[in-house]
C-alpha positions in Angstrom: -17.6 1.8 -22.8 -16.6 -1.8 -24.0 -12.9 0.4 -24.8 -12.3 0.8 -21.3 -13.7 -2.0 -20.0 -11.2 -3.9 -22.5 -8.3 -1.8 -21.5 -9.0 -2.5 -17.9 -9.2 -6.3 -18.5 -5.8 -6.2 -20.7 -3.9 -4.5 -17.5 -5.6 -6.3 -15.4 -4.8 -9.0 -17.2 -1.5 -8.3 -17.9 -0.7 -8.0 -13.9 -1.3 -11.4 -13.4 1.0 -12.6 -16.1 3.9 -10.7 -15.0 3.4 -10.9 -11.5 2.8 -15.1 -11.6 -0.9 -14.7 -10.7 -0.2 -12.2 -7.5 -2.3 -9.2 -7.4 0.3 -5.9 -6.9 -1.0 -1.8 -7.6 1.4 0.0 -9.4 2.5 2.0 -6.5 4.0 1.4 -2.7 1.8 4.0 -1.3 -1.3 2.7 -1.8 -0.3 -0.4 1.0 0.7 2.7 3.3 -3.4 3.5 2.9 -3.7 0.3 3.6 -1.7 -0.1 6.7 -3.0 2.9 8.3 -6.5 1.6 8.2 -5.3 -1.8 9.6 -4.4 0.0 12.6 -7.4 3.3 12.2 -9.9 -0.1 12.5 -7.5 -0.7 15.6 -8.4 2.7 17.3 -4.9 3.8 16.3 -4.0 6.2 14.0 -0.2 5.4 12.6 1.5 2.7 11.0 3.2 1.3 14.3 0.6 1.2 17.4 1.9 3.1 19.9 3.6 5.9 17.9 1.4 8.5 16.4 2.2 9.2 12.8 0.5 10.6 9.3 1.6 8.8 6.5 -2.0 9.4 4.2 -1.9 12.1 1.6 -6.0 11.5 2.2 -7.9 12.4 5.4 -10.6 10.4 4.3 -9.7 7.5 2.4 -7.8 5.4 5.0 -11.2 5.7 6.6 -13.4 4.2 4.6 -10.3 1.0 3.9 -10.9 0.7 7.6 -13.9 -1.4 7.5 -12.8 -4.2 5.7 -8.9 -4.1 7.2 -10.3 -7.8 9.2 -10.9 -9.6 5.8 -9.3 -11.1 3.0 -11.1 -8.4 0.7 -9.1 -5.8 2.4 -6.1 -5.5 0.1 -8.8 -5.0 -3.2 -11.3 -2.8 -1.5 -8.7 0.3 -3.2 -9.4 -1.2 -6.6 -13.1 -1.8 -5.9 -13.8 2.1 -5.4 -11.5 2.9 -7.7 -13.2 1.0 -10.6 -16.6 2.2 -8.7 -15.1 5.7 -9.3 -14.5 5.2 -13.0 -17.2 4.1 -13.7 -19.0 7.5 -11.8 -16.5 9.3 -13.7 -17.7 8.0 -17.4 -21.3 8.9 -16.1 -20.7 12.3 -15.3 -18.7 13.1 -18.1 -21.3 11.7 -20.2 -24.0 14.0 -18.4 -22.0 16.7 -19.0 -21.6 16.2 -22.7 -25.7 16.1 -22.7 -25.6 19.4 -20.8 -23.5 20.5 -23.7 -25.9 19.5 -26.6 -23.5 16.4 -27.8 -27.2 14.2 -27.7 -30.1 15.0 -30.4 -29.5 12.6 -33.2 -27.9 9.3 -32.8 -25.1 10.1 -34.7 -24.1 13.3 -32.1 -24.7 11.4 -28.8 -22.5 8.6 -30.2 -19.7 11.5 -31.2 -20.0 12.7 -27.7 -19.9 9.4 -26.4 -16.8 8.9 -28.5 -15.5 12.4 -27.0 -15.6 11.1 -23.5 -14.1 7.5 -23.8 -11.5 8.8 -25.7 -10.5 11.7 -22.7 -10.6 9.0 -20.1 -8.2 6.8 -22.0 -6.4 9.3 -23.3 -5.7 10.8 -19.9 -4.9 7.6 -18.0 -8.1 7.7 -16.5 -8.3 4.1 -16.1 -4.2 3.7 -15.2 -4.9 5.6 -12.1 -7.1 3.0 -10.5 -4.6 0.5 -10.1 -2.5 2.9 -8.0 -5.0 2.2 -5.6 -4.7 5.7 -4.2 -7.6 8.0 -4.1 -7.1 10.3 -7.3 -10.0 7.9 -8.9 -12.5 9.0 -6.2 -10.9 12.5 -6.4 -11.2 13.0 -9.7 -15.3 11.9 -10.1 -15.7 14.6 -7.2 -14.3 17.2 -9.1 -16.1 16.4 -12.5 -19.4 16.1 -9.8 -18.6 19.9 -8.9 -18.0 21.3 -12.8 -21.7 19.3 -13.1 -22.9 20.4 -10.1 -21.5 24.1 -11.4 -23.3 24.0 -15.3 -26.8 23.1 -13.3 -26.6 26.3 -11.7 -26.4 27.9 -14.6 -28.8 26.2 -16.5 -31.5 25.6 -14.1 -30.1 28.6 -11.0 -30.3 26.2 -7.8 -27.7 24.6 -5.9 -27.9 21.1 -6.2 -27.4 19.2 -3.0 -24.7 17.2 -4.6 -22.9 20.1 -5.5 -22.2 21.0 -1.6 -21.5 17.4 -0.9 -19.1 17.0 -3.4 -17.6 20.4 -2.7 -16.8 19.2 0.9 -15.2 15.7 -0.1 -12.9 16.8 -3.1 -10.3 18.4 0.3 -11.4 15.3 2.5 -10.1 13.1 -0.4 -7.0 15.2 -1.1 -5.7 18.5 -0.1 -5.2 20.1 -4.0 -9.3 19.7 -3.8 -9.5 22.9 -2.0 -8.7 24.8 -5.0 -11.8 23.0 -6.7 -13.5 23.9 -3.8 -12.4 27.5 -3.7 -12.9 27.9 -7.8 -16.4 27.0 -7.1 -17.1 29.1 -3.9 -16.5 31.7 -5.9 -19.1 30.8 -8.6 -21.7 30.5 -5.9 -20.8 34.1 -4.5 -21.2 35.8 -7.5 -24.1 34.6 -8.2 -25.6 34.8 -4.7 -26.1 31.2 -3.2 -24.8 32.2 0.1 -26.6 29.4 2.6 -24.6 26.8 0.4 -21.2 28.2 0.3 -22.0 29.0 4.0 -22.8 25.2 4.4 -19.2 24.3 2.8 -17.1 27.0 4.2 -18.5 25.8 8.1 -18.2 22.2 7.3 -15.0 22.0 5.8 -13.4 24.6 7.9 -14.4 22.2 11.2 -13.6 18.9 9.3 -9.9 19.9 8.4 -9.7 21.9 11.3 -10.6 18.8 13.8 -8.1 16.8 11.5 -5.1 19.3 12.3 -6.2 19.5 16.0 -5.8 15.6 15.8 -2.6 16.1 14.5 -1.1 19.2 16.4 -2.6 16.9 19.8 -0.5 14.1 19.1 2.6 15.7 18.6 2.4 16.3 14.8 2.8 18.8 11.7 -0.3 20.5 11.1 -0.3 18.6 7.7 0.4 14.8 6.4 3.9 13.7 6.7 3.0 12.9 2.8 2.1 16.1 2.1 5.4 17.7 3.6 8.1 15.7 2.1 6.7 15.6 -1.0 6.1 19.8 -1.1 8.5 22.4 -0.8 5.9 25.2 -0.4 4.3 23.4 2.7 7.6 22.6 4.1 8.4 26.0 4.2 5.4 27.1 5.2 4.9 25.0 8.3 9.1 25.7 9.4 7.8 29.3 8.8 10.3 30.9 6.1 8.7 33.7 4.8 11.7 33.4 2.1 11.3 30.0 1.5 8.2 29.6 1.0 8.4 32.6 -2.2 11.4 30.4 -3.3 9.3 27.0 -3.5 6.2 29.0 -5.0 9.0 30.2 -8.1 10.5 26.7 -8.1 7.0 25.1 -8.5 5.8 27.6 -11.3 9.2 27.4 -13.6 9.2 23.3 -13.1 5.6 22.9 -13.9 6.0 24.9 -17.2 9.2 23.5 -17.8 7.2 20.2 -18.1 4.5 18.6 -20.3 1.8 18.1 -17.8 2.0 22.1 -16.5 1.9 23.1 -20.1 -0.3 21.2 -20.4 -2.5 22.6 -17.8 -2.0 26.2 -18.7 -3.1 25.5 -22.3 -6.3 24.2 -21.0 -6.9 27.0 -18.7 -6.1 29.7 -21.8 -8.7 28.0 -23.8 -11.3 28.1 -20.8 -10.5 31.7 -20.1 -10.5 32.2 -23.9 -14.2 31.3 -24.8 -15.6 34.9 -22.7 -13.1 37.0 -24.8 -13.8 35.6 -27.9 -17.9 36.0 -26.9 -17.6 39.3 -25.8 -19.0 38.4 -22.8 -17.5 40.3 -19.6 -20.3 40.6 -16.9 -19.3 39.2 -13.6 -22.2 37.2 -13.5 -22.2 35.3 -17.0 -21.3 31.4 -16.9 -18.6 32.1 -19.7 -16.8 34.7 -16.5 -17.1 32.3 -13.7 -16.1 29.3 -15.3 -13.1 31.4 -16.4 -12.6 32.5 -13.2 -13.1 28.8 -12.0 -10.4 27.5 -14.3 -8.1 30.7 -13.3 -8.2 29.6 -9.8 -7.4 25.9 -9.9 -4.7 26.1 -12.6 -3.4 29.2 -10.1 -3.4 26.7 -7.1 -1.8 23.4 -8.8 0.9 25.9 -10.9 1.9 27.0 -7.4 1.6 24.2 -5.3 0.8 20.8 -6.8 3.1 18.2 -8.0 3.4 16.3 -11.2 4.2 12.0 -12.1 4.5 9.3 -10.2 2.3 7.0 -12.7 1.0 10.5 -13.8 -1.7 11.1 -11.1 -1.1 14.2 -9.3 -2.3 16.6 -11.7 -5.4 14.7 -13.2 -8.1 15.6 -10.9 -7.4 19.2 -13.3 -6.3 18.3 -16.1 -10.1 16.7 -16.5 -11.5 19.6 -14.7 -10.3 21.9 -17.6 -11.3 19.7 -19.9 -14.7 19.6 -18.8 -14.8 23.6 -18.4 -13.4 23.9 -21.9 -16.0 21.5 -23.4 -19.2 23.2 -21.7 -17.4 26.8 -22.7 -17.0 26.2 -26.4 -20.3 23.6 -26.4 -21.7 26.1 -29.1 -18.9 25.9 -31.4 -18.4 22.2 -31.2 -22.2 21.2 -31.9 -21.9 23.5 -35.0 -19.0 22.3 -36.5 -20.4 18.0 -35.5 -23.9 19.2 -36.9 -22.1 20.7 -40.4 -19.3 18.0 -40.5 -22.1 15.1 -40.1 -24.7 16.2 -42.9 -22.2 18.6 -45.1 -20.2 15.6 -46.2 -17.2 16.2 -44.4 -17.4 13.7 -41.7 -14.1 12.3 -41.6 -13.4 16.0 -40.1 -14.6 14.4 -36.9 -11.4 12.4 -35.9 -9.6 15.3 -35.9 -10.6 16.2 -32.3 -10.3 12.3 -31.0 -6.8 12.6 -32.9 -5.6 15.8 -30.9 -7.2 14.5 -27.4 -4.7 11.2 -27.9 -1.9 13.3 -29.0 -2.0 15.5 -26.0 -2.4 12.8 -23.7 0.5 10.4 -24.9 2.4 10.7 -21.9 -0.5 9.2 -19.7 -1.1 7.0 -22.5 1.8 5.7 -22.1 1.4 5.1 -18.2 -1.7 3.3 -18.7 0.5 0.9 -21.2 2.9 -0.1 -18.7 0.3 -0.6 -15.8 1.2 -4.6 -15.6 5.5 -3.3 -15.9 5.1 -1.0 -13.0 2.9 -3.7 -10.7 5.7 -6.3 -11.7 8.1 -3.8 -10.0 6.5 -3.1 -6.7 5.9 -7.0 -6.8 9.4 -7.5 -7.4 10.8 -5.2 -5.3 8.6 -3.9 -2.1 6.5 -7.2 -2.3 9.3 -9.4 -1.8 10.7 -7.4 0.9 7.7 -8.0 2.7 8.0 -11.2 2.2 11.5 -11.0 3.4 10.5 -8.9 6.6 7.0 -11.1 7.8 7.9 -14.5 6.9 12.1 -14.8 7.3 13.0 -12.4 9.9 9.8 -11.6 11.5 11.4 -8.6 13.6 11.8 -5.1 13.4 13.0 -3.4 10.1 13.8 0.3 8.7 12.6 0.7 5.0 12.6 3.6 2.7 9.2 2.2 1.1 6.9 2.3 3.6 3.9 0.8 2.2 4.1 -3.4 1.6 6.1 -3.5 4.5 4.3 -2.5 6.9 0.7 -3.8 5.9 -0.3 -7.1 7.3 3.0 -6.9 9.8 2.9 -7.1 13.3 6.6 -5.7 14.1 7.5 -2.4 14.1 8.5 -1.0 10.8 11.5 2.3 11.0 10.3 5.0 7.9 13.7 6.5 6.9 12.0 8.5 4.7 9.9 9.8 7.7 5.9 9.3 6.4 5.6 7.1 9.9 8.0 8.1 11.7 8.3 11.8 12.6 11.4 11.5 13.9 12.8 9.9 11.5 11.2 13.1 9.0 12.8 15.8 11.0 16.1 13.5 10.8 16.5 14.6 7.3 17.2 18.2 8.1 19.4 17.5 11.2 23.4 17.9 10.8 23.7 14.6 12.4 20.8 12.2 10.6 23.4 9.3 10.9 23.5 9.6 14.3 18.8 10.2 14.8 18.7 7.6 12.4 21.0 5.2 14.1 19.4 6.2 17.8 16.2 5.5 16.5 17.1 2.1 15.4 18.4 1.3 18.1 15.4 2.3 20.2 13.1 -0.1 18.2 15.4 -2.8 18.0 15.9 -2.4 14.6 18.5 -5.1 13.4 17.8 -4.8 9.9 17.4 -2.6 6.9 15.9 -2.9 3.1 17.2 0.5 1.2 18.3 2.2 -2.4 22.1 2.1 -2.3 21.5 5.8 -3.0 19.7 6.2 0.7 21.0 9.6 2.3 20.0 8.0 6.0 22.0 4.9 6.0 24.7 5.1 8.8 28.0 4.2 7.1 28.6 1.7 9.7 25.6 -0.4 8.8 26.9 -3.7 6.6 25.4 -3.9 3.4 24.7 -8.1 2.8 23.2 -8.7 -0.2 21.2 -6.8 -3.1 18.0 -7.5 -4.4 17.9 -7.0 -8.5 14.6 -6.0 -10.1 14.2 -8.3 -13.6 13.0 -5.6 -15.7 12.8 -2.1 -16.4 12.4 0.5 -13.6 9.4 2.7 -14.2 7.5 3.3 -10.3 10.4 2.6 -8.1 13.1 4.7 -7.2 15.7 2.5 -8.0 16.2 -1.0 -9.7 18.4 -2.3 -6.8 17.3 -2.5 -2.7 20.4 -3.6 -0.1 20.1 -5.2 2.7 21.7 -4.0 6.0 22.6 -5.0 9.1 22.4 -2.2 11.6 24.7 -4.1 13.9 27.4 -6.7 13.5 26.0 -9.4 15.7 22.9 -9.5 13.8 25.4 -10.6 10.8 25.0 -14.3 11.2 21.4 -14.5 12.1 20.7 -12.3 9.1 22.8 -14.3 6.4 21.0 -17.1 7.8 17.6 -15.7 6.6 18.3 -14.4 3.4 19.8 -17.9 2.9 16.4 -19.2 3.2 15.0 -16.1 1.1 17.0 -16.2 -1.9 15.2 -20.1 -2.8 12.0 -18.3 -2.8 11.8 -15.6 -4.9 10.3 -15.2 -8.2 12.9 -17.2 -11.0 14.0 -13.4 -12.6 14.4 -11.6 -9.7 18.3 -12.0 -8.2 19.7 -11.4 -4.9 23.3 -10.9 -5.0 25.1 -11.7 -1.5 28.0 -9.1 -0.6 
């Protein structure tokens, strides 16, 4: 445990350094949680009061930010559940190894100790809570439900956690439902109908009231998130019958064309593999449904889910598989620690730790550059905050949502579209220039903060000045943000501030003037 907690110290740590003692997660997104619940704690739900929008990829955890969104612990409330979330995460995994005979001797529960610390380095289990997103919280659900899965089988009852945990993997994020479904299917088979009646009913009315909400305020029936960032439900909401087969082949070939979807597939094979190699082929043995579990969530992300972006997407089943595959081949792996610890062959033993690094490298290498991707969204979306609340203190149009818009009164334009609907269906109209420049223009939107590369900026808009990150890009989309002036009497005025601006920024960071 002292690994982790040292690892989450250094990036911590390291944060600090970089950033000159400001606090910054390594992703934008996480202030868009944060906003939202600024204005959810206001009886509103979007990021400008007054215009409905749904920028969360969570139902729930803008709601439980809300709370605190009137104190200065607001902003680190993300980090506080996520390192709460870690630490749950350790604990189960370490509950499941006992589960899975890695106790006994000292010697075995320290291997299996060994085991887990190394998968939740390994994995960028501790990287992901400074995104300060939900995927910590999602992923300790989902280990909760493989637990919550093994104690049926060892001991046949439905623990209440199970259910509870069941119902707030989808309530955290949407991919849950293919935990949810895996394990539905577990309880079937083996007969617990009351409990998967109890999920089914609940979950059914929670996300149902959640798309009413949505569909009654003018809405998609899913997160503006979820849709820009997913082909399939793009397609599925606009109705394509066509398109939505194209996105589903799309998905499938770029997931195995990739790492982390090999990745998941070699997990899955190894999960399904342990009831083959047994022999083992009634319905109703663990070995079957935990294959069957594994089938279906490695189904569902292949198709559907998404991949980067500080490597969190696909984690909540890369450790699920990882979990199934260690209770699966639990057996084997006391047999060969047992033989390798008192048959003189104990240096055998790093061989697993060895291949768990190896096949985590590319997370590995995320959770390295933790304090490099804060410094960027410090650099970048921090200071254009800082730009927008303390120099201009109007209305702007951003294509990162996030730092922007938290602790700013003024309304903030979403070219990308997460809060701002109109401003989402702008990217599929022939004349987005034109929606994009109405829409300014309705808010009062005199200036702009955008990636030279932006497909919504208005060609008439005057590009002032460019703001140059100091070091490598690895979060943002781009090392360079212009500013715009949406009109040419705002020209002077906005000079004027960035005048001002340019004294204040951090000593690396440059601002070229046009």
């Amino acid at each position: 445990m002292a690994v982790i907690g040292l690892i989450a110290t250094a990036a911590l740590l390291g944060t600090l350094a970089l950033n000159s003692g400001t606090f910054t997660y390594t992703l934008d997104d996480a202030y868009i949680h944060l906003a939202l619940s600024e204005n959810i704690a206001r009886g509103h739900y979007g990021i400008n009061m007054g215009e409905a929008s749904s920028p969360s990829s969570s139902i729930l955890f803008p709601l439980l930010l809300a709370p605190a969104a009137s104190t200065n612990l607001h902003a680190y409330v993300p980090l506080l559940l996520n390192i709460a979330a870690t630490a749950a995460l350790i604990a189960l995994l370490l509950a499941l190894a006992r589960r899975c005979g890695l106790e006994g001797s000292s010697r075995v529960s320290y291997y299996g100790t060994a085991l887990v610390v190394t998968a939740v380095v390994s994995f960028n289990g501790v990287g992901v809570a400074f995104t300060g997103m939900e995927h910590s919280l999602h992923i300790a659900v989902t280990i909760a439900v493989v637990l919550g899965l093994v104690h049926i089988f060892d001991v046949g009852r439905v623990p209440w956690w199970l259910v509870a945990t069941m119902i707030a993997g989808p309530l955290l994020r949407y991919e849950g439902l293919s935990i949810s479904a895996g394990a539905l299917l577990v309880l079937l088979a083996l007969g617990h109908y009351r409990a998967s009646l109890v999920v089914v009913i609940v979950l059914t009315v929670a996300i149902g009231a959640f798309t009413a909400f949505l569909l009654g305020h003018g809405l998609p029936p899913f997160p503006s998130s979820t849709l820009t960032k997913s082909n399939l439900l793009a397609s599925s909401t606009d109705l394509q019958g066509a398109g939505v087969l194209s996105a589903i082949g799309k998905n499938v070939a770029a997931a195995l064309s990739r790492s982390p979807g090999r990745l998941l597939l070699g997990l899955a094979i190894l999960t399904i593999a342990r009831p083959v190699a047994a022999r083992s082929f009634s319905v109703r043995s663990p070995a079957v449904l935990l294959a069957g579990f594994a089938l279906t969530l490695t189904t569902a992300h292949l198709v559907a889910g998404r991949y980067g972006w500080q490597s969190r997407y696909e984690l909540y089943a890369i450790f699920a598989l990882l979990a199934a595959a260690l209770y699966q081949w639990r057996h084997v792996l006391v047999r060969y620690i047992e033989k390798a610890l008192y048959g003189h062959r104990a240096w055998t033993l790093v061989l697993l730790p060895i291949a768990l690094l190896i096949a985590g490298l590319p997370y590995l290498r995320t959770t390295m550059r933790v304090p490099l991707a804060a410094n960027n969204i410090y650099e970048q979306q921090y200071q254009m905050h800082r730009f927008a609340t303390e120099f201009h203190r109007g209305p702007v149009a951003v294509n990162d949502l996030g730092w922007v818009a938290y602790r700013n009164p003024s309304y903030v334009l979403d070219l990308v579209g997460l809060g701002s609907e109109a401003a989402r269906r702008a990217h599929s109209s022939p004349d987005r220039h034109g929606t994009i420049q109405a829409l300014a223009q309705r808010h009062g939107v005199t200036l702009a903060m955008a990636y030279p590369s932006s497909e919504m900026i208005p060609p008439d808009w005057t590009p002032l000045a460019r703001l140059h990150l100091s070091r490598r890009s690895v979060v943002v989309a781009g090392p360079i943000v212009v500013f715009y002036a949406t009109r040419p009497d705002a020209v002077p005025m906005l000079q004027a501030q960035l005048d001002d601006f340019a004294g204040t920024l951090p000593a690396a960071v440059r601002l070229d003037r046009h």
